[in-house]
Structure formats: structure tokens, C-alpha cells
N, C-alpha and C positions, 0 to 999 in steps of 0.2 A: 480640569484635568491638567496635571502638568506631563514633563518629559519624566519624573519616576514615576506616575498609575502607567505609564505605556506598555505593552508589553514587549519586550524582546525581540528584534524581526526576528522570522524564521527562516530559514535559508531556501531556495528553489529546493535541492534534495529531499530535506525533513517533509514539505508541502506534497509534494510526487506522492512519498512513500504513504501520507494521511489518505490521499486521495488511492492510491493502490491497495492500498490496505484493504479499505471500504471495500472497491473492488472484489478483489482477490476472496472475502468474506461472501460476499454474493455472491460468486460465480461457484463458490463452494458448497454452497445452503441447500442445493438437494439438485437429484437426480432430473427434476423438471427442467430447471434453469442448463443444465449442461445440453438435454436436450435441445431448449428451445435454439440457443449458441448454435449447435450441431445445422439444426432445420435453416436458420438465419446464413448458417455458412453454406448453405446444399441450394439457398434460394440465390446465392451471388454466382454461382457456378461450379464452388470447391467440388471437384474431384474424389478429397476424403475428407468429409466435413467434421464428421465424430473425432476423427484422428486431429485435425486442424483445433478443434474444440479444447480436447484434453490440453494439446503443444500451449495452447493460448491461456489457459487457465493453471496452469506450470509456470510459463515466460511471467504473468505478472505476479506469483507469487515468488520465483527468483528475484526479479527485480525489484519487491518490497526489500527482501534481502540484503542486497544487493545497498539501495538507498540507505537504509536504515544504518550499511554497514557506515557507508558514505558519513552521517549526520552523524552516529556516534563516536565516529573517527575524530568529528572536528570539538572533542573535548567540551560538546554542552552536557547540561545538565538537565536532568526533569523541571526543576523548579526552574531552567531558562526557558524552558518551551511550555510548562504548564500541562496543557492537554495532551501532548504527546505520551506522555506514560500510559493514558489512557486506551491508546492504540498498540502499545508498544509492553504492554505490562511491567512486572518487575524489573526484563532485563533492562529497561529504561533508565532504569534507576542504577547510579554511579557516584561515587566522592566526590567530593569537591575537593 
């Protein structure tokens, strides 16, 4: 393998956003998982754990946002990152 098969680093940002994503996708996937969140937030002490549940399942879907805004700020491209389109679908995708 030389230094062109390598792939591209990926910046901190881009990594977050792979990793929030993931995230953000399960916390979304159905009404059980919100509950469980809800039950896990009522067993630490939270006061409104339902309410804290929704806040925290919102906060890392702005911050996918947010990141994603970050990395495609910094003028890469699908075919620099690869897999990220993957995550990121079409709007991934930008000229060169």
C-alpha cells in the first residue's frame, strides 16, 4: 500500500457528525427507544425525564447539522471522504 491507496483523513467534525448521525437514527427508530432514554433519565433523578429525552434527541440531531454544516464548509468532496455520502445522502454530493 503506498501514500495514494490511503484514504484522505477526515477531519474531527466529519467523524462527530458519522458518529451522531448513527445516533440521532436510533434514538429516532421508534417510540420504545425514546421511552427507554425517558426511564434511564427518571433512574438518574431527572425531574422531567420525557421532556429531557425529546431536548436530547433534538440537540443531537441539530448538531449532526450543525457538523455536517462545519465539513461541507471546508470545500470537501464525496469522493474525498468516500463513505460519508453514505450518511449524508445526495446533499453530500458537490463539484469539484
Amino acid at each position: 500500500m503506498t501514500a495514494d491507496d490511503a484514504l484522505p483523513p477526515i477531519p474531527p467534525p466529519a467523524i462527530s457528525a458519522i458518529l451522531l448521525a448513527d445516533l440521532d437514527e436510533f434514538l429516532r427508530s421508534g417510540p420504545i427507544i425514546a421511552d427507554d432514554l425517558a426511564s434511564y433519565l427518571a433512574s438518574r433523578g431527572h425531574t422531567h425525564p420525557r421532556f429531557a429525552a425529546d431536548n436530547m434527541t433534538g440537540d443531537v440531531s441539530f448538531t449532526v447539522d450543525h457538523l455536517w454544516t462545519i465539513t461541507n464548509g471546508a470545500g470537501k468532496t464525496a469522493a474525498e471522504y468516500g463513505h460519508l455520502a453514505d450518511y449524508f445522502g445526495a446533499d453530500y454530493q458537490q463539484d469539484s
